[in-house]
MIDOLUM-732501 format. One record per residue (C-alpha): residue number from 1; chain; x, y, z negated. Coordinates in Angstrom, 2 decimals. Each point is the difference from the previous one (the first is absolute). Layout:
N
[atom NUM, A, [X, Y, Z]] ...
***
This chain:
182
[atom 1, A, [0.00, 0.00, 0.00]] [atom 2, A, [3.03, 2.34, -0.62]] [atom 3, A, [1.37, -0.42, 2.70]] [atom 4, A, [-2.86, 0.92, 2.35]] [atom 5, A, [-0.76, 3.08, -2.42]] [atom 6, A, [3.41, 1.02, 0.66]] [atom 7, A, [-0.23, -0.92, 3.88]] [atom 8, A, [-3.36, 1.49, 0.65]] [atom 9, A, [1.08, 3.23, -2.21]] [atom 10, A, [2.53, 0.71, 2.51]] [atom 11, A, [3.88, 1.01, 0.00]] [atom 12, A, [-0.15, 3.22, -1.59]] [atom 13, A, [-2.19, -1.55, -3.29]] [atom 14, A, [3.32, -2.78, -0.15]] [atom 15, A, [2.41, 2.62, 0.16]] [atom 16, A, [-1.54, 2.10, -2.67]] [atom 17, A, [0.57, -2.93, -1.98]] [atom 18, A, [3.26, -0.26, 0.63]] [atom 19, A, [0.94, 3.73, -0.44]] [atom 20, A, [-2.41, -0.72, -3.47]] [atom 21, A, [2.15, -2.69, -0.98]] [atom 22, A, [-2.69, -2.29, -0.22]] [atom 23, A, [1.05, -2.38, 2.34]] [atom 24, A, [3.16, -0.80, 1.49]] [atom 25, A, [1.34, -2.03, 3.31]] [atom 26, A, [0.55, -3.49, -1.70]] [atom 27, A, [-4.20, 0.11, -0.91]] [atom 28, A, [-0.68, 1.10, 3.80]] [atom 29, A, [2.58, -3.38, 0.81]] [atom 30, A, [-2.29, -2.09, -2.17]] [atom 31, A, [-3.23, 1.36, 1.10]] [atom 32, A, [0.73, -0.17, 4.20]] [atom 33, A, [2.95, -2.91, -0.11]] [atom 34, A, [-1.07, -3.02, 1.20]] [atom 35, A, [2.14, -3.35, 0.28]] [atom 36, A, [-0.66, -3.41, 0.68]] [atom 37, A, [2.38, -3.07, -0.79]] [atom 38, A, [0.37, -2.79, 2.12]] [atom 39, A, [1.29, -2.90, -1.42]] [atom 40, A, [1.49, -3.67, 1.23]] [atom 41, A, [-2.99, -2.25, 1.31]] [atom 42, A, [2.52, -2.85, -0.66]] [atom 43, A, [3.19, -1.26, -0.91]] [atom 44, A, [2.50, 0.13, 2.95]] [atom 45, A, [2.17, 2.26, 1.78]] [atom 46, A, [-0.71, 3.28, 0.79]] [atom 47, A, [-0.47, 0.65, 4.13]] [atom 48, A, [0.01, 3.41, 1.92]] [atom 49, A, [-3.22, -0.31, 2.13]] [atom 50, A, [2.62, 1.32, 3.19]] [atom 51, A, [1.15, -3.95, -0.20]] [atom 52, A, [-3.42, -1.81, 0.13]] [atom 53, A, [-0.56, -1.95, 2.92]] [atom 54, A, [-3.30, 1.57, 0.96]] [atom 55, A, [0.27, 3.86, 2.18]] [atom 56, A, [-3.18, 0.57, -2.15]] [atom 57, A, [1.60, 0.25, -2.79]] [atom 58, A, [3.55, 0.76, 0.51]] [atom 59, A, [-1.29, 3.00, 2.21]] [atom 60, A, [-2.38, 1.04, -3.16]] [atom 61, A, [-2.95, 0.27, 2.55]] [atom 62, A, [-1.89, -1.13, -3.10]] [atom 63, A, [1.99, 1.82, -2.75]] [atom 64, A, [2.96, 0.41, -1.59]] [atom 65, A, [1.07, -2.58, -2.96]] [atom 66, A, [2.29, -2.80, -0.17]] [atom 67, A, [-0.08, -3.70, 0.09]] [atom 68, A, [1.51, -2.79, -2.63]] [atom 69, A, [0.64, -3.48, 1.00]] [atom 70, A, [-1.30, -2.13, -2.41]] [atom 71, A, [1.30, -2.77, -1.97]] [atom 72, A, [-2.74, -1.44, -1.10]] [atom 73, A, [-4.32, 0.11, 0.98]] [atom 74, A, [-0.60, 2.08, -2.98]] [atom 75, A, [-1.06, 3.78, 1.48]] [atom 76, A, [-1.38, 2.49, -1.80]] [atom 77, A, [-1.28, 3.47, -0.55]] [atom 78, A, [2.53, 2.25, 1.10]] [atom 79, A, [-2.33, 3.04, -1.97]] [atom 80, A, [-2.81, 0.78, -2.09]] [atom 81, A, [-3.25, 0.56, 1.90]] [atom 82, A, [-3.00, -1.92, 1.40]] [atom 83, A, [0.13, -2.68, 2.54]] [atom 84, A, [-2.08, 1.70, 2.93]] [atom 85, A, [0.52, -2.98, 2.81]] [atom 86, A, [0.89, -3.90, 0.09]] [atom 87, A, [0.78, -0.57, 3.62]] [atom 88, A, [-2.11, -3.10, 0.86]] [atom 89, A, [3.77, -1.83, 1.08]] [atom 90, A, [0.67, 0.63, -4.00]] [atom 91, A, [3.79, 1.25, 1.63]] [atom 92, A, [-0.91, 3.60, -0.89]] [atom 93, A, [-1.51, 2.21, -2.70]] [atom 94, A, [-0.58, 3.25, -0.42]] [atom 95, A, [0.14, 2.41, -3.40]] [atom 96, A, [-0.86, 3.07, -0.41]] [atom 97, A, [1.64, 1.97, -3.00]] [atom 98, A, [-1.37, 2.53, -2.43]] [atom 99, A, [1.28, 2.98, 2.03]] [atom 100, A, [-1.77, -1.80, 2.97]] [atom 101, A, [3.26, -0.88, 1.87]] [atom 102, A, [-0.98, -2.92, 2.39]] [atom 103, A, [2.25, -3.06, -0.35]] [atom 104, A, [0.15, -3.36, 1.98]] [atom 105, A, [1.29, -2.85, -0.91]] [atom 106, A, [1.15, -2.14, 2.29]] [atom 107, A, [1.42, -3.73, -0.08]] [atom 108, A, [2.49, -1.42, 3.00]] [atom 109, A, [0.13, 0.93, 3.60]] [atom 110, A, [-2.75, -0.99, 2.54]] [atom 111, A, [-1.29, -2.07, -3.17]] [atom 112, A, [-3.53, 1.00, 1.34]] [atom 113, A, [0.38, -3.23, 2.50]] [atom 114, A, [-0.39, -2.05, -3.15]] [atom 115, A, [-3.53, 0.73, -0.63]] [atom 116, A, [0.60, -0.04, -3.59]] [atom 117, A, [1.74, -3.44, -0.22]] [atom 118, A, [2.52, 0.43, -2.53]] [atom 119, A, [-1.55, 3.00, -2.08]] [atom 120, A, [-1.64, -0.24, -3.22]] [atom 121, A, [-1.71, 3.41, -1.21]] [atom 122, A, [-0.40, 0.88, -3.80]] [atom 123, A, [-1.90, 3.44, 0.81]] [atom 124, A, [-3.28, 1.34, 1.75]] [atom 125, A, [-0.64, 3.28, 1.38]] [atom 126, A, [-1.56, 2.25, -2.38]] [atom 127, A, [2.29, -1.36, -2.90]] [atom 128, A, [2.13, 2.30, -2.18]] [atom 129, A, [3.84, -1.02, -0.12]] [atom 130, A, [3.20, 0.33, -1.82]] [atom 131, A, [3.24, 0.35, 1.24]] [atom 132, A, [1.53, -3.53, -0.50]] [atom 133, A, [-3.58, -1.73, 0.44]] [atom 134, A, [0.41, -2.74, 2.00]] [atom 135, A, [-2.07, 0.08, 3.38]] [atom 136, A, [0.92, -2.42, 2.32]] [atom 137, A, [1.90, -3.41, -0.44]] [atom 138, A, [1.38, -0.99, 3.16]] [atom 139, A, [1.91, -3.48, 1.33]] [atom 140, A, [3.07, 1.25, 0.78]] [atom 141, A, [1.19, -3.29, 1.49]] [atom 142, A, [-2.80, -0.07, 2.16]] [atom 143, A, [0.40, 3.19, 1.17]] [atom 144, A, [3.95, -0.34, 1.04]] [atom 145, A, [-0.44, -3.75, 1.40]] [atom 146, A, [-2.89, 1.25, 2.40]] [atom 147, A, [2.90, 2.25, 1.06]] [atom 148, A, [-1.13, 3.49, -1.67]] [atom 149, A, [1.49, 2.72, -1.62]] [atom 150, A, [-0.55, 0.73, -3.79]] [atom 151, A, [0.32, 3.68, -0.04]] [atom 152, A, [-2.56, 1.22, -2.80]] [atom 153, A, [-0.72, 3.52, 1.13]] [atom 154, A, [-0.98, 3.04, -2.06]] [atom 155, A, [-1.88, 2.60, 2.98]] [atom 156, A, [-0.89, 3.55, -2.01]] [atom 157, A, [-2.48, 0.88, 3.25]] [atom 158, A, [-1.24, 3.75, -1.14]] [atom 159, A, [3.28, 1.80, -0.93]] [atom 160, A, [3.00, 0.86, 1.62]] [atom 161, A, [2.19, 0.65, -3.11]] [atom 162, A, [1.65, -3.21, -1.44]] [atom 163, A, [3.03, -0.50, -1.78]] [atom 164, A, [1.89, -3.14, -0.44]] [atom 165, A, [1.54, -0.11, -3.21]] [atom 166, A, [2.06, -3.28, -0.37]] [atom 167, A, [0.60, -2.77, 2.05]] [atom 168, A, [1.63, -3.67, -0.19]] [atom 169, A, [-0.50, -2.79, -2.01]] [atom 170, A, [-4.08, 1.00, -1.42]] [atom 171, A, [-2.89, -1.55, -2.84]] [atom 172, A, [-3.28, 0.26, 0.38]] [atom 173, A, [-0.95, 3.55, -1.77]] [atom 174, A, [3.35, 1.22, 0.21]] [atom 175, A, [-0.24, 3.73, 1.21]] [atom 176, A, [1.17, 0.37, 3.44]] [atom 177, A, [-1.75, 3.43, 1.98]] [atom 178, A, [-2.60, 2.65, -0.86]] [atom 179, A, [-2.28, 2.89, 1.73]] [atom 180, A, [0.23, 3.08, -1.51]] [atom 181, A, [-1.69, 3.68, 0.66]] [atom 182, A, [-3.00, -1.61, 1.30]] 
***
């Protein structure tokens, strides 16, 4: 409510504020700053999306993000928000966050083909999740032996402005980008 007082009030009500003392830069920060974590959907190692095999992605004609490959069928939330589609092939998902910052999920390359052979989904859409909340169990071996790629991809679809913080070696929930000044 403040901060659409302060918005709808105008710039010369916020700077009387500030020449009032009555409110200072790191309260506008709070009030207007807006960032979103995005966390490890599984354990594995860290992949730019640049190296997936798919121009789709590695182009970012869907988004920016990044990709892990997997060790093992666990995947999970990669952020806190609501599950808004289950892609009848169960090989993608797709989250949308509290600052409604459109995510999808999405499990292997060309994985589609399968139908949903091989997939296993904990989640419906409409249902709140957790970062770390396990979504999707996956047979890895099936996957590879059938003679596809693993790459679990994280999309962001609505926003330009992501930032990779740390790559390598990952766990699932470990902190790896965020969206900021949304």
């Amino acid at each position: 409510i403040t901060k659409a007082c302060y918005w709808k009030a105008g710039i010369s009500s916020l700077e009387k504020h500030f020449s009032d003392g009555l409110f200072s830069w790191e309260v506008l920060m709070f009030l207007f700053h807006k960032k979103s974590m995005i966390y490890s959907p599984c354990n594995g190692t860290f992949k730019p999306l640049s190296e997936v095999k798919d121009e789709v992605f590695s182009k970012e004609l869907m988004g920016k993000g990044f990709a892990v490959v997997p060790i093992n069928g666990d995947i999970h939330s990669p952020v806190d928000g609501k599950v808004t589609m289950v892609f009848p092939t169960k090989h993608a998902i797709g989250i949308t966050d509290r600052n409604n910052i459109e995510y999808i999920l999405h499990i292997g390359i060309d994985t589609v083909q399968l139908k949903g052979t091989g997939f296993q989904i904990s989640v419906h859409e409409g249902d709140s999740v957790k970062a770390g909340d396990l979504l999707v169990n996956c047979d890895l071996a099936m996957l590879k032996q059938a003679g596809y790629q693993t790459d679990v991809l994280v999309i962001v679809t609505n926003h330009k402005d992501v930032r990779i913080k740390q790559a390598g070696n990952l766990k699932v929930k470990e902190e790896i980008a965020y969206c900021e000044n949304i």
